[in-house]
Structures are given as structure tokens and as C-alpha cells.
C-alpha positions as CSV (number, residue, x, y, z in Angstrom):
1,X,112.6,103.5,110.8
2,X,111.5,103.4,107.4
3,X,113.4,105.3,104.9
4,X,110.7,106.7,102.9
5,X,113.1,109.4,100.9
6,X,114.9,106.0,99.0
7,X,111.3,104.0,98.7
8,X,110.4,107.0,96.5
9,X,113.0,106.6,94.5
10,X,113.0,103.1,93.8
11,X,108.6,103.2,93.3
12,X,109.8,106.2,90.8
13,X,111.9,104.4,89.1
14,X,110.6,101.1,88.8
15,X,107.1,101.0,89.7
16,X,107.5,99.3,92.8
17,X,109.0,98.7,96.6
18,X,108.5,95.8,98.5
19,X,109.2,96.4,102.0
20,X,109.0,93.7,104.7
21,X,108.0,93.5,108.0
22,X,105.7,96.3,108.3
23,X,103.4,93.9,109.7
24,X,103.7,92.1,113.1
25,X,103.2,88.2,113.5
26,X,100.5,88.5,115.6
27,X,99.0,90.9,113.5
28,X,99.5,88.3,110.1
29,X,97.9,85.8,112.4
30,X,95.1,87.9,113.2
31,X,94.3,88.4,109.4
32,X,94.5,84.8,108.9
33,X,92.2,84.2,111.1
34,X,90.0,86.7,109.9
35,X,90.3,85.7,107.0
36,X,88.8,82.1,107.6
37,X,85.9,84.0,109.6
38,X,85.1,85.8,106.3
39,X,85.4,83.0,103.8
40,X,82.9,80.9,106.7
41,X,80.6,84.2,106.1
42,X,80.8,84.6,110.0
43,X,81.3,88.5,109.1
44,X,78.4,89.3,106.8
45,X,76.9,87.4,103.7
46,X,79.2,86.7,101.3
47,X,77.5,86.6,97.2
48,X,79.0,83.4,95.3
49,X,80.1,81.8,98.0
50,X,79.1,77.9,98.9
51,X,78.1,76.4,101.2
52,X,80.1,74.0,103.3
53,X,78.5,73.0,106.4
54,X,81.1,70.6,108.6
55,X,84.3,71.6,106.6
56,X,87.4,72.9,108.1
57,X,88.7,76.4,107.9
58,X,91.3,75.1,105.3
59,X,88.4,73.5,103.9
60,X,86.8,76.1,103.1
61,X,89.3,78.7,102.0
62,X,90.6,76.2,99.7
63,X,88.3,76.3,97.2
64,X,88.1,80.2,97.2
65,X,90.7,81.8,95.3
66,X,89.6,85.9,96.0
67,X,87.2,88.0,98.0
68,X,86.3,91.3,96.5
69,X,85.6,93.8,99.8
70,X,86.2,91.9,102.8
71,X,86.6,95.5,104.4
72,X,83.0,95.9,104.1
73,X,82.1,93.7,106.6
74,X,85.5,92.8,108.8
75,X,86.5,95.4,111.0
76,X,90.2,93.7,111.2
77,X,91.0,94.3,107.2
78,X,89.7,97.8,107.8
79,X,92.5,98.4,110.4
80,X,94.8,96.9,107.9
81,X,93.5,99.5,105.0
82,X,94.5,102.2,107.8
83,X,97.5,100.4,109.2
84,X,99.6,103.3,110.3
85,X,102.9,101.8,108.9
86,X,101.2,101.2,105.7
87,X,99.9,104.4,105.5
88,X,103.1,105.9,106.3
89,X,104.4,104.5,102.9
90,X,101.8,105.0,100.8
91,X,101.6,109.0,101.8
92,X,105.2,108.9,101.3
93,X,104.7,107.6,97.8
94,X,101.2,109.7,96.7
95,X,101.2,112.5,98.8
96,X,99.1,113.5,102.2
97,X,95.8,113.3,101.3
98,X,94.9,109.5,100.4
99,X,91.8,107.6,100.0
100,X,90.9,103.7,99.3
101,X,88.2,102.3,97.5
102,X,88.5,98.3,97.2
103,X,90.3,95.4,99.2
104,X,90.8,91.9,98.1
105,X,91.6,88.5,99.9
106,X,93.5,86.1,97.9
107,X,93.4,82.9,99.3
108,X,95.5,80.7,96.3
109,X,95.5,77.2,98.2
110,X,98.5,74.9,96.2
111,X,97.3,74.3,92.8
112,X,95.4,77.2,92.1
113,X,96.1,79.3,89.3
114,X,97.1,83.0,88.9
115,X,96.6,86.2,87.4
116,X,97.9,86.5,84.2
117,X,99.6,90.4,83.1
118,X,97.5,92.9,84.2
119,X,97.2,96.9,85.0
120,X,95.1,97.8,87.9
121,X,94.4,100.9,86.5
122,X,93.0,99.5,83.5
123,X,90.3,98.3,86.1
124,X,90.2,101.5,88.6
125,X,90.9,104.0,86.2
126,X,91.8,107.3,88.5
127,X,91.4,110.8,87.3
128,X,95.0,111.3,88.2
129,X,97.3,108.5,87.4
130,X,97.6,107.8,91.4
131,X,96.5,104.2,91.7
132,X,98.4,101.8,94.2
133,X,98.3,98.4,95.5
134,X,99.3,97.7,98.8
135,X,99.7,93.8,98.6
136,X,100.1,92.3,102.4
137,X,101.5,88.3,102.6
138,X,100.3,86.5,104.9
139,X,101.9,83.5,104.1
140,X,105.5,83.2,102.7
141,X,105.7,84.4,99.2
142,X,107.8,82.5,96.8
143,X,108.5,82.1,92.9
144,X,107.1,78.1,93.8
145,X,103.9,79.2,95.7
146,X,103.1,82.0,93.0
147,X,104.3,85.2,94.1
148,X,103.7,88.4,92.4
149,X,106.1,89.6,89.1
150,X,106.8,92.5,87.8
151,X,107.9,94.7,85.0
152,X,110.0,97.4,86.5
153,X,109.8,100.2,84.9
154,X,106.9,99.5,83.2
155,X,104.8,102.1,84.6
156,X,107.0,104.9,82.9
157,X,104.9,105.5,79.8
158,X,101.4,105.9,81.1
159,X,100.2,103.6,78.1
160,X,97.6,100.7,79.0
161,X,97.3,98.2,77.1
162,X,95.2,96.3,75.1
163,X,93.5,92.6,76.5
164,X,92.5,89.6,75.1
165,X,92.1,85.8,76.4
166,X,95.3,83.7,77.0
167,X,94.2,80.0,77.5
168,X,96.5,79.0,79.4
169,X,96.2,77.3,82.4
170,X,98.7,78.9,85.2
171,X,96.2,81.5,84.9
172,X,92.9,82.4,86.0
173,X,90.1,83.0,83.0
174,X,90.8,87.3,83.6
175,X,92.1,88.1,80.1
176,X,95.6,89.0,79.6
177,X,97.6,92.2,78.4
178,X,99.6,92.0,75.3
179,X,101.6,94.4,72.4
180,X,103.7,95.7,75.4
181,X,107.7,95.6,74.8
182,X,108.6,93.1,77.5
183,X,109.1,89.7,77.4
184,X,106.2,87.8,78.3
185,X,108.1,85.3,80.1
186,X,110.3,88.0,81.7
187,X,109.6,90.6,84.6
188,X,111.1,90.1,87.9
189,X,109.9,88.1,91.2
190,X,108.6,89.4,94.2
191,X,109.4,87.2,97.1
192,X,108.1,88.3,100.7
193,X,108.2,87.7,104.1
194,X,104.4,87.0,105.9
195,X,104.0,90.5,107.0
196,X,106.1,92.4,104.1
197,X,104.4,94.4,101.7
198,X,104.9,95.2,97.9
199,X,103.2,99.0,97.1
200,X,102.9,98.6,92.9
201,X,102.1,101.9,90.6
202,X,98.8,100.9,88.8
203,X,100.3,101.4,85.6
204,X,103.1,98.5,86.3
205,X,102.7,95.5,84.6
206,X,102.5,92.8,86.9
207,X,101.2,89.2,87.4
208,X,101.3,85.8,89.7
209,X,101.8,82.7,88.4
210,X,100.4,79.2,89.6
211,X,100.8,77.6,93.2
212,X,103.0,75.0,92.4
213,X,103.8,74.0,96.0
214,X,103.5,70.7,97.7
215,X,100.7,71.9,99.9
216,X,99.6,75.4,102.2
217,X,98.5,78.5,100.9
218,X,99.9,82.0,99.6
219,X,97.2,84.0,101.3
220,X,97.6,87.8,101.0
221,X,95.2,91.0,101.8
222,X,95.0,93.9,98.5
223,X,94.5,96.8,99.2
224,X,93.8,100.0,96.8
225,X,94.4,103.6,97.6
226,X,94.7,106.8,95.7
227,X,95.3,110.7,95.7
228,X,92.2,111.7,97.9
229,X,92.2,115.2,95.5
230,X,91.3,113.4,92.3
231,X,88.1,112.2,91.7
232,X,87.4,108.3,91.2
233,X,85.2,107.4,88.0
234,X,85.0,104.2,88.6
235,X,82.3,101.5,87.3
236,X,82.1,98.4,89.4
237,X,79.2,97.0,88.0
238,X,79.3,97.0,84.5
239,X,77.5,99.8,84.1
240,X,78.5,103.4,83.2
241,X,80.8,105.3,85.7
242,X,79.9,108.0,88.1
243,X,81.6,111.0,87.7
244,X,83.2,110.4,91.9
245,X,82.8,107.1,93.0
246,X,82.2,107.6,96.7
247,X,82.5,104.3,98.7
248,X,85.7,105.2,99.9
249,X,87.6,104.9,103.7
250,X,89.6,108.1,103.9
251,X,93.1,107.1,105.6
252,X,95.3,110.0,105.7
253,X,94.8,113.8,105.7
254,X,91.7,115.9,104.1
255,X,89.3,115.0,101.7
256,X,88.6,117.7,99.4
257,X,85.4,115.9,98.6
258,X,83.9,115.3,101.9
259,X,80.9,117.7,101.6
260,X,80.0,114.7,98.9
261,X,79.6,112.2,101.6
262,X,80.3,108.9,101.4
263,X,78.2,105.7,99.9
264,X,77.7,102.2,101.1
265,X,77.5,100.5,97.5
266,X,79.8,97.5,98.0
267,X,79.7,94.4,99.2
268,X,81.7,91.3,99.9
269,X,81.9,88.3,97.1
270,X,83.9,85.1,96.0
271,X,85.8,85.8,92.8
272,X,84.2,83.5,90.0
273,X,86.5,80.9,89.0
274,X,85.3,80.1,85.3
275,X,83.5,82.2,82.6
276,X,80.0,80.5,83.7
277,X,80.1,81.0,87.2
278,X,80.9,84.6,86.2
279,X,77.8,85.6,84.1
280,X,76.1,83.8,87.1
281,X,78.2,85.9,90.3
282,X,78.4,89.4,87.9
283,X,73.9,88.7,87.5
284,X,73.8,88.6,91.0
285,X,76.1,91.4,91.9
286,X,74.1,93.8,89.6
287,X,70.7,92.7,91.4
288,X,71.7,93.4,94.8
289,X,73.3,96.9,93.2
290,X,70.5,97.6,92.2
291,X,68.3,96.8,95.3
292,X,70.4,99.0,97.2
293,X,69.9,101.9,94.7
294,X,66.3,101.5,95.4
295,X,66.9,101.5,99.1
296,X,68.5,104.7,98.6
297,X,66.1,106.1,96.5
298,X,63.5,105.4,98.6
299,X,64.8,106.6,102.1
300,X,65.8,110.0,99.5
């Protein structure tokens, strides 16, 4: 029985819960296993991904650090966006009517780097302040095997701040926040349980350092939901945002929106791991974009 009254709390408060075992082990294990099928692109071409004919499945996920999507084209990390128990909290925590617009796989194989502070909503900004993260282990996560932190509290102000490169090598090469007034060494760990699951405001600050473990991974499944009743402008291209983004999965209660429709405008990909590869992935990403706007505007 989850006690959703004190989870409320505690998310008002600081910005986030982690709660653990809302998933099974044989329902981690499934998503492990999925997980390999996506990276191996045996679920649906996957953009910036290489090929490696003959490797293992560790093989292979080890030199991916993210997919962007894997809902798209894998019909187990859709269950997972709609996981009931998962739902259950996020409702709890957002209210009834709750949509969700992007997933992401994180494989982080030992020695792989992390994500240095960060708000999500500076990247999905939400009409309504509504963002969360529903962030899934699927392995053990630990302060060694680089484990989400946070800033409790942190979330209070509304206020995003400002970004700018960090150069330092724990991190991946996404630019870091600074000028807030926490430590930047500070925040607090959160450890999990494969199958536990931290829900994070999208104003909190959070980050993950470096896998410093002796070997493994610290796999985990993203997902993104918000208020179905506020409209979503996001941009996911680079170029200028819609007034409702519409490639959203609808996972509890009404959509006020629904006489809208819903797109198909996004696509699995391999998170760029340097500045190059990125001009070369984000080139590539806007071509097939805008291929599938001329699809559309041609079966208009």
C-alpha cells in the first residue's frame, strides 16, 4: 500500500520521493532485456547508433550512455510509461489528468561520466510548472556507481537558472547550471533499489556523478510526465516551439486536448557523447524531422 497522502508531502517539500519496489524483478529484468534489444536496434532504427556486428549485449550497451525515446519503438518501456503503480504516484503528486512526452534509457557502463546540475524544465519547459521525472533503476544505484543527487528544496522558487560549460570530466559535455545558492559540491544522494523509483519536480536541482565502480552498469529507464490540462510548448529540434506539442501517450484520466490528436514526431537515438558527434547526431535528427513533416504534409 503506498502511502500517497505522506509522498506529497515530502515531493512538496523537497522536490522529491524515492520510493522503492514499485517494480517487480521480473519486471526489471524484462526492461533489461529490452533494453539490450533496443540498443542492438532489434526494435526499430536507432539514429547515431554504431554498428557492432558479433558483439555482446554488454558489448554493445557499453559504449551507449542514453537513448532518447525508446518508447517509440518498444512496446515494454511503454508499459513502463503506464505502469499502474507508477502512475498511481505520479497522479497522486500532479493530479488526475497526466500525460508524457519523452523517455530516456541510460545505460552508464563503469567509467562513464554523468550529468552535471541540471533542471529538466529548463529543457521541457511546461505551461504549468508540472514537469516530473519518474527515474526507474534497473541496476542497484549507489553514490560509487553514480546515482542521482539532489538539492531538496530546491524546487521552491520557480527560478531556472542560468548555463554555461563545466570542463570537468565526471560529467558529460551538457553544460552545467550555476549562480544558484547551494553548494556545488553539496545536495544529497539518491541510492535505490533495482525496481525503486525517484519522482523529481522539474524545477529541482539535480545531477549524477561518474560510474566509479569496479565494473557492471547503472542502467535506469526516464520517464517524463505532466498535468495533461496544460499545454506543452516544447521544441525538440532546435527549432521554434509549437504552441502544444502533441506526441504524447496519455496515462491517466482525460485529455482536455484530445480533439487535437496526437503526432508521431519522435524517434529513438544514442545520446552524442562529445560536442562533434553532436553537431553530427542533432544534423541528422533535424533531417529525418523534417522528412517526416513532408510526409505529413503530403498525405494532408
Amino acid at each position: 500500500m503506498i502511502d500517497t497522502q505522506a509522498l506529497r508531502a515530502a515531493y512538496d517539500r523537497d522536490g522529491f520521493v524515492a520510493v522503492e519496489g514499485l517494480l517487480s524483478p521480473d519486471e526489471v529484468a524484462g526492461l533489461k532485456a529490452e533494453a539490450a534489444a533496443i540498443a542492438r536496434g532489434l526494435r526499430g532504427p536507432l539514429i547515431g547508433a554504431e554498428p557492432r556486428d558479433g558483439a555482446s549485449d554488454d558489448e554493445v550497451m557499453a559504449d551507449i550512455l542514453a537513448i532518447h525515446f525508446p518508447h517509440k519503438t518498444s512496446v515494454v518501456v511503454l508499459d513502463a510509461v503506464k505502469h499502474p503503480r507508477i502512475v498511481e504516484v505520479v497522479t497522486a503528486l500532479i493530479g488526475p489528468d497526466v500525460k508524457s512526452m519523452q523517455t530516456m534509457l541510460f545505460m552508464k557502463r563503469a567509467g562513464k561520466p554523468g550529468q552535471a546540475w541540471h533542471q529538466d524544465e529548463h529543457f521541457i519547459a511546461t505551461r504549468d510548472g508540472s514537469l516530473i521525472g519518474a527515474w526507474i533503476a534497473l541496476d542497484d544505484a549507489t553514490v560509487e556507481n553514480g546515482c542521482l543527487w539532489m538539492h531538496p528544496g530546491s524546487h521552491r522558487d520557480r527560478v531556472l537558472y542560468p548555463m554555461r560549460p563545466h570542463h570537468d570530466p565526471r560529467f558529460d559535455h551538457s553544460d552545467e547550471m550555476y549562480g544558484f545558492p547551494y553548494a556545488r559540491e553539496g545536495g544529497v544522494p539518491v541510492e535505490l533499489k533495482a525496481g525503486g523509483v525517484a519522482f523529481f519536480d522539474g524545477y529541482v536541482l539535480h545531477r549524477s556523478l561518474d560510474n566509479r565502480a569496479g565494473g557492471g552498469f547503472r542502467r535506469a529507464l526516464v520517464t517524463h510526465y505532466m498535468n495533461a490540462r496544460s499545454l506543452l510548448p516544447w521544441a525538440t529540434d532546435g527549432r521554434r516551439a509549437p504552441v502544444d506539442h502533441r506526441d504524447v501517450v496519455m496515462v491517466a484520466g482525460e485529455d482536455p486536448y484530445a480533439w487535437k490528436g496526437v503526432e508521431d514526431l519522435m524517434f529513438p537515438y544514442v545520446r552524442a557523447d562529445d560536442p562533434e558527434k553532436a553537431k553530427t547526431l542533432f544534423a541528422q535528427l533535424h533531417a529525418e524531422a523534417e522528412r517526416r513533416r513532408e510526409a505529413r504534409r503530403a498525405a494532408a
